[in-house]
Every structure is written in structure tokens, then in C-alpha cells.
C-alpha positions in Angstrom: 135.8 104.8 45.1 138.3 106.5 42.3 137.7 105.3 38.9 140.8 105.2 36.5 140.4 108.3 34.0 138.7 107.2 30.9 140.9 106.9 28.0 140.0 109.9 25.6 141.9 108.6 22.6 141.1 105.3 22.0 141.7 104.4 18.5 138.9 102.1 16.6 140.3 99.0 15.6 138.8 97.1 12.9 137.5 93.8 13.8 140.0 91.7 11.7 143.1 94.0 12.9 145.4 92.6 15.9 143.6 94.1 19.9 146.5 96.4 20.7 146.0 98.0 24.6 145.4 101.3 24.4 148.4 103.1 26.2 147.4 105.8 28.9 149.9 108.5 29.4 149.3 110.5 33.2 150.9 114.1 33.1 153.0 114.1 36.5 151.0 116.4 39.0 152.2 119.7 39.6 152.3 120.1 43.5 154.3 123.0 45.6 158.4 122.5 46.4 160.0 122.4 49.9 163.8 121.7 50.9 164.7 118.8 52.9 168.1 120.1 54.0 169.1 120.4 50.1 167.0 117.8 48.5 164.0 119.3 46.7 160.8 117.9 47.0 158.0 118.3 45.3 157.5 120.8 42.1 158.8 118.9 39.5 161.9 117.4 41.2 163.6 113.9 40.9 161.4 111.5 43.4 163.5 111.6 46.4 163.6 107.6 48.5 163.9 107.4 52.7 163.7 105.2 54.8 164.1 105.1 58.6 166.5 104.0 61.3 165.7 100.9 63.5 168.3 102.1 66.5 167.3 103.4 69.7 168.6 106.6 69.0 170.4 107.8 71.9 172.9 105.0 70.8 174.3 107.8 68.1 177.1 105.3 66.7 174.6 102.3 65.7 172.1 105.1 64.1 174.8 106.8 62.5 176.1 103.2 61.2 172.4 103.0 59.9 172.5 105.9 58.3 175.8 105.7 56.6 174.6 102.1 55.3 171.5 103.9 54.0 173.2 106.4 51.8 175.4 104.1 50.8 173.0 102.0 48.9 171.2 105.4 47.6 169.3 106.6 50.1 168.3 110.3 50.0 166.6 111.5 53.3 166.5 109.7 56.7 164.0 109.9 59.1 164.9 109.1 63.0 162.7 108.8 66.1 163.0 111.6 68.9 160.5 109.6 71.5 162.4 110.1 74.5 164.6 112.8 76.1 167.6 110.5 75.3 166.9 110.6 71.5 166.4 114.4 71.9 169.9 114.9 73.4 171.4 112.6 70.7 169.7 114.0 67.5 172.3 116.9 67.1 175.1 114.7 67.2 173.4 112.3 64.4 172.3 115.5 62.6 176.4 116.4 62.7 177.6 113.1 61.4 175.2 112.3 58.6 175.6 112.3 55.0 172.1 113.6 54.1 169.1 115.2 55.7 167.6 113.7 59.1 164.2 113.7 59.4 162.8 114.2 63.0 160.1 111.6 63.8 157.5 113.5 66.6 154.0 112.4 68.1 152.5 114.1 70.9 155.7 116.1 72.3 156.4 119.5 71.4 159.9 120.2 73.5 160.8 117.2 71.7 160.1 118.8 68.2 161.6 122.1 69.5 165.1 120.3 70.5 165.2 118.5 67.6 165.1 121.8 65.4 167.8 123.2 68.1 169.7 120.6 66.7 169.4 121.5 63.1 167.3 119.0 61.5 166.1 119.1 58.2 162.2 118.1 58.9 160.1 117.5 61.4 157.0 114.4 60.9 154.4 116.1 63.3 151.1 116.3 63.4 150.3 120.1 64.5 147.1 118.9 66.3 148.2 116.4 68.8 150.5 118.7 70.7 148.1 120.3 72.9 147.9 123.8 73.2 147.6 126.5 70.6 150.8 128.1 71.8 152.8 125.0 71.7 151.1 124.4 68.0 152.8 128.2 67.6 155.9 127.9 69.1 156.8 125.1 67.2 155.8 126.5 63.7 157.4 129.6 64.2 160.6 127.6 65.1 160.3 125.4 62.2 159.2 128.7 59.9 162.4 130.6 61.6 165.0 127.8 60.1 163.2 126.9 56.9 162.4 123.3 57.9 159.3 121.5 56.3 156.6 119.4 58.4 155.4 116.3 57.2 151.4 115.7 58.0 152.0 111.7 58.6 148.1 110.5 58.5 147.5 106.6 59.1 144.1 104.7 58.9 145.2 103.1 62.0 145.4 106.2 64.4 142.2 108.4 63.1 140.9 111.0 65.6 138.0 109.6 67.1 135.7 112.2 66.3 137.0 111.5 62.4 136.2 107.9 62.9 132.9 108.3 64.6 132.1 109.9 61.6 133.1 107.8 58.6 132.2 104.5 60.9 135.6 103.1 59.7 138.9 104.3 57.5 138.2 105.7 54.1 139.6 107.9 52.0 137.5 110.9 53.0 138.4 110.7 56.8 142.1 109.8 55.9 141.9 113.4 53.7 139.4 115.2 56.3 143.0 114.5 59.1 145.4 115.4 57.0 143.3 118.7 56.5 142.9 119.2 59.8 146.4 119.6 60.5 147.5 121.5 57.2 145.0 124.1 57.8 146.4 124.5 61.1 149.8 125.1 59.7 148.2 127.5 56.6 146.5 129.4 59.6 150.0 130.3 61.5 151.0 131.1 58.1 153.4 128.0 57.5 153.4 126.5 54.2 156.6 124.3 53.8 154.4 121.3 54.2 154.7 117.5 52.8 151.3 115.2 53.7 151.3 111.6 53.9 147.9 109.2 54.1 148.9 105.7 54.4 147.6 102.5 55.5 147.9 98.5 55.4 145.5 98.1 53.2 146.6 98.9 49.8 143.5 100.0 48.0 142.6 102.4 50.5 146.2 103.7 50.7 145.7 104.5 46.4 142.4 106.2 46.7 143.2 108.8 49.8 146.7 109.5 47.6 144.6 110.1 44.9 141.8 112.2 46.6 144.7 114.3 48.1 146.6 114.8 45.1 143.1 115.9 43.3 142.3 118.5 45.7 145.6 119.8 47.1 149.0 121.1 45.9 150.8 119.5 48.7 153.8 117.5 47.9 152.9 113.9 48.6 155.4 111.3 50.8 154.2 108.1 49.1 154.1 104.6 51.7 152.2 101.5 52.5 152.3 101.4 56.4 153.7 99.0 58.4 153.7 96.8 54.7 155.4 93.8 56.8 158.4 91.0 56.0 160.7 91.7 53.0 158.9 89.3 50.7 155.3 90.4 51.4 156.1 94.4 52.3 158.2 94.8 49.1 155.0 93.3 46.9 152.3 95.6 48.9 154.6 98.6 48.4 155.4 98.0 44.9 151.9 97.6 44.1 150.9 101.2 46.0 153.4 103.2 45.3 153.8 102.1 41.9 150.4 102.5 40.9 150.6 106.0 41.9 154.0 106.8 40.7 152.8 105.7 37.3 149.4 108.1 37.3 152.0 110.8 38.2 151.1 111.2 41.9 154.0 111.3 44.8 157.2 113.3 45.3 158.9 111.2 48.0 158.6 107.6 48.6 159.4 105.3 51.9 159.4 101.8 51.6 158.2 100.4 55.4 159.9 96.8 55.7 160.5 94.8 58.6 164.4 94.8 57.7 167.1 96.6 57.7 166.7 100.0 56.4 169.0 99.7 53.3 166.9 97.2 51.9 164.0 99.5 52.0 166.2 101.6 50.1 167.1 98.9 47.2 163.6 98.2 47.0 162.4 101.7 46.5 165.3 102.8 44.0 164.0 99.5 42.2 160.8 100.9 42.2 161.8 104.3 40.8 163.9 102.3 38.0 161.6 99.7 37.3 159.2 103.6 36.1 161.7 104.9 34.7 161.9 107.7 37.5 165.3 106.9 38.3 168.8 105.9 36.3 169.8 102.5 37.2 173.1 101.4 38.3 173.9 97.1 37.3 170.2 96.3 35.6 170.1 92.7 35.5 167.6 90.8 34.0 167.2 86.4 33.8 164.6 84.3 32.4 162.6 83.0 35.0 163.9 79.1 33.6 162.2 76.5 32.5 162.9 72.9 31.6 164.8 73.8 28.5 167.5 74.9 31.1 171.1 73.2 30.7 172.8 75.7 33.1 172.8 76.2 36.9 171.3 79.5 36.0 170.2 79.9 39.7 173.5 80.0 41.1 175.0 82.2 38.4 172.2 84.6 38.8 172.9 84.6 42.2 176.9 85.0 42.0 176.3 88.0 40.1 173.9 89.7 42.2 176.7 89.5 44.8 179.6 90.2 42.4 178.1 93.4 41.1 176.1 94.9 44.2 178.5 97.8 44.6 179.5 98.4 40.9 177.9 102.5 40.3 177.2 102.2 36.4 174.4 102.2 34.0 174.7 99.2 32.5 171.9 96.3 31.3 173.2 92.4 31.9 170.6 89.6 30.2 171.4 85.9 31.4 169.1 83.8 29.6 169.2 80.4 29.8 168.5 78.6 26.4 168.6 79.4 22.6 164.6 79.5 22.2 164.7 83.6 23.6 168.3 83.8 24.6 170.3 85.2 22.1 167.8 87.5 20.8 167.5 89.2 24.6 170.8 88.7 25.3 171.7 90.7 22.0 169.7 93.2 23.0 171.2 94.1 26.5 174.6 95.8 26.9 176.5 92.6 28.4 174.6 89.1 27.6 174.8 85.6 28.0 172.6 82.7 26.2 173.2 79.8 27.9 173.2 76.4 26.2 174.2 72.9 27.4 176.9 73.8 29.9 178.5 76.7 28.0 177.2 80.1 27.1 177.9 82.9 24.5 178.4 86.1 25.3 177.4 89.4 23.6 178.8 92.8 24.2 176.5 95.4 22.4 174.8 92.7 20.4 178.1 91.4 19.0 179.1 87.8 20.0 182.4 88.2 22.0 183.5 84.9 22.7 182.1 81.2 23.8 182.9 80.2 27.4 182.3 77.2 29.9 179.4 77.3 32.6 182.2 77.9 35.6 183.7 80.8 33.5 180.2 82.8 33.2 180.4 84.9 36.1 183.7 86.0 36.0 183.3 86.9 32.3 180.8 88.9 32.6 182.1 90.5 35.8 185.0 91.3 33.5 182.9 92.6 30.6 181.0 95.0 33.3 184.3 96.7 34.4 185.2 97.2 30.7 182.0 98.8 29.8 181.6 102.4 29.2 178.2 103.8 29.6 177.0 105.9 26.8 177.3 109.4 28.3 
């Protein structure tokens, strides 16, 4: 098991002096770039978020809907399924009509991989090994090499090679690293280098320690994701954990967020992540108190209103509703737009001034109006 690194500047504290946590700052690791159509990857560059389209993909018009959703709400590469020779034939058209790069998902099937790159996507998730033959393996490197498209190794702890698994008795870290090995040297051996390795699984802990026994040993960009991390409520808490544990110790280059819902909401909850670190700029920040029975204020429904009222408003700018006078005009003066709520009314600050006094109906829409006033700071 990885240990966290052990804080080398811990300051003594005298016994009658305040405990203050001492705060642990992880360099980002340096790892190799690849292009994803134009998005960088790796090497120092802003932490790029995917997701994936639920369509079969020979229906081009639903995927492209998908897609179009997706990088509407910020995503930055997609990935698509080629599983069939239906989704093979359709890829080129999606690869024609979408706004950002389109990942080729491949197991197994090398013509597949090879029509997919025919029809000029930007990478290709394969698994060199599980194609078959050494010429296939080749044929489909050179071809990737050829049009400068990166492979993503995509390792899970629920398909290990059964030799691998025969000899770590069960998932670990070690056999998860020990795959993705296998297949990267087989790239590094056909002299292909434009590689991007993945090791996830379910479980959370295990998914941390192979990221962080990869990104010790290797220079390979890292695609950061809990697999198959389940409903929106469950998958976004797994993911946040795992990712953002490893975002934080400076590990990962590329993040997917695996939900069972619709792909843009894998996308709002990885930007959220990337925020939440300060990896990212944020659009409408919005923060509440979580309530209590001070409350006087439906602050519930307002909170709710203006999630809906300001979900496509592009602009850098932090809203505080609190919902008493104990911590809400002190937070709410700190924000750029705030409200401190008391018994049916609230007072709202712009910039820490107090702006005016209004009713509890005439909340939302004064706030609404304060957002499409403000200027961020440039």
C-alpha cells in the first residue's frame, strides 16, 4: 500500500500555541504531451474533462446530439464506441460533425481500429495486446503513428489477463501496473510513443494506489476515472473522492467521470471537480449554507431557482445565499453577488457593499439581475 509522503516541514508548535494542520503542497507530475485532435494532454497542460456517448452509434444524429450537448456544458474530448461494423461506417460522419475531438472506443477488433482512423479520429482506446496477431498489433500502430493519433492503454481491475490474475491471486495495484505495461511496451517496441494509460477500477482505493504506482514509475500521461462509479448520487461521490485525491497530489492529465446518466452531467461534475482544485476557472460559483433552524427563508427553493436561472450564464462570478444573520452577511460580503437572508426579506451585497433590501419573492430575480450587471475582473 502507498503511504502519503511524509511532511518534511513540519513546524514545532509550542504546547500552549493554537494546533494549526500542517499544509502539504504536491508539485504537479511532469509526464510526456500528446494531441488529442488539438487539445494537449499531458506536459504541463490545462486538465482536459471527457466523457462518453450512450448512443448506439450507427444512429449518427442521436450521437452527434450527444456530443453537441457535451461541449455545450464544457466538455473537451469525446469518446464513442466502434463495436460493430455499423459504428465503423458511422464514425467518419460523427468525426465530420463534431465540435471537438472523438475518441475511438476499441476492444478486440483491429479493422475496426483501422476504419476508425480512416475516418480521422483523434484517438484510439485500444489495448495493443488483445488484437491478435503481431501484424495486426503493427498495422494498426503504424496507422495510428502515420496520422499522429495517440492510444489510450484503458486497464480495468475487472478484465485482468488471466495469466496477470493467476499471479497476483486478485486486483492490486501491481497487476493493474504489470497490464498496462504489457501493452505500452508493446507500443514503445513498434516505436510508438503517443500514448495515454488508464488503470481504473470500482473500488476506489485500489483505483488511487495503481494511479499512484504508475505516475511514480512512468512518464505517461494519466486519463484519471473511477469505473463504472454507478447512479449520479453515488458515482459523482466515488469519482470525486478518486480523482480528486489524485488531482490534488498532482497526478492526472485527463479526467472522465463514468455515471449512469447522461453524458453532460459527467461533464458538470468533472468541471466541478477541476474548480472545486482550483484546476479550472469557474463559470456562476454558487455557494448556500447548508440551513439550519435559524432559517426564515425558503432557501431551498431559491437555491434551486437560481441553479436553473443561471445554468447557462459563461462568467466568473461567486453568488453566496446564506440564510441568517449569525454567518450571512459576513459570507455574503465576501462573495461578488450575496444575499443574507432574514425573516422573509434579504439584503443584498455587490462587492461587499449593501445594494439594496428586497422581499423573499424578489430574491432570485435580483440577483439574476445583479449577475447580468457584473463584470468580471479581467
Amino acid at each position: 500500500m502507498f503511504e502519503l509522503p511524509v511532511i518534511s516541514d513540519k513546524r514545532q508548535i509550542e504546547d500552549e500555541s493554537p494546533k494549526v494542520a500542517a499544509q502539504v503542497n504536491y508539485p504537479p507530475r511532469v509526464s510526456r504531451r500528446v494531441y488529442i485532435g488539438k487539445v494537449p494532454v499531458g506536459g504541463g497542460a490545462p486538465i482536459s474533462v471527457q466523457t462518453m456517448t450512450k448512443t448506439k452509434t450507427s444512429d449518427v444524429k442521436a450521437t452527434v446530439k450527444q456530443i453537441l450537448d457535451a461541449a455545450e456544458a464544457g466538455c473537451d474530448i469525446v469518446r464513442v464506441t466502434v463495436n460493430e461494423k455499423e459504428a465503423a461506417q458511422a464514425i467518419g460522419e460523427i468525426v465530420k460533425e463534431s465540435p471537438i475531438p472523438v475518441v475511438a472506443d476499441i476492444h478486440f477488433n483491429h479493422i475496426f481500429a483501422l476504419k476508425a482512423l480512416e475516418g480521422g479520429v483523434a484517438k484510439v482506446r485500444l489495448n495493443p495486446g488483445n488484437i491478435g496477431k503481431v501484424e495486426r498489433i503493427r498495422e494498426v500502430l503504424a496507422a495510428a503513428k502515420e496520422r499522429r493519433v495517440p492510444i489510450r492503454i484503458g486497464v480495468n481491475s475487472g478484465s485482468l489477463e488471466k495469466d496477470i490474475l493467476d499471479k497476483h491471486g486478485y486486483p492490486t495495484a501491481e497487476a493493474l501496473y504489470e497490464s498496462a505495461m504489457r501493452h505500452a511496451n508493446i507500443c514503445e517496441e513498434n516505436d510508438f510513443h503517443d500514448v495515454i494509460i488508464s488503470v481504473k477500477s470500482t473500488d476506489v482505493r485500489l483505483m488511487i494506489e495503481a494511479y499512484r504506482l504508475i505516475a511514480q514509475r512512468t512518464d505517461y500521461p494519466l486519463h484519471l476515472g473511477v469505473t463504472e462509479a454507478g447512479p449520479t448520487k453515488i458515482g459523482t461521490i466515488k469519482s470525486s473522492i478518486g480523482i480528486g485525491t489524485l488531482l490534488a497530489e498532482g497526478i492526472g492529465d485527463t479526467i472522465r467521470v463514468s455515471l449512469t446518466d447522461d453524458p453532460t452531467r459527467e461533464v458538470e461534475v468533472g468541471k466541478e471537480i477541476l474548480r472545486s482544485l482550483g484546476l479550472a476557472t469557474r463559470n456562476v460559483e454558487l455557494i448556500a449554507c447548508p440551513t439550519c433552524g435559524r432559517l426564515d427563508v425558503d432557501l431551498f427553493s431559491i437555491t434551486k431557482q437560481l441553479e436553473d436561472r443561471l445554468s447557462g450564464i459563461k462568467k466568473a462570478v461567486k453568488i453566496a445565499i446564506l440564510g441568517c444573520v449569525v454567518n450571512g452577511p459576513g459570507e455574503a460580503s465576501e462573495a461578488d453577488i450575496g444575499v443574507a437572508c432574514g425573516k422573509g426579506v434579504g439584503i443584498l451585497y455587490r462587492k461587499g457593499e449593501v445594494v439594496k433590501r428586497v422581499k423573499e419573492e424578489e430574491i432570485v430575480d435580483a440577483v439574476v439581475a445583479e449577475v447580468e450587471r457584473f463584470e468580471p475582473e479581467a
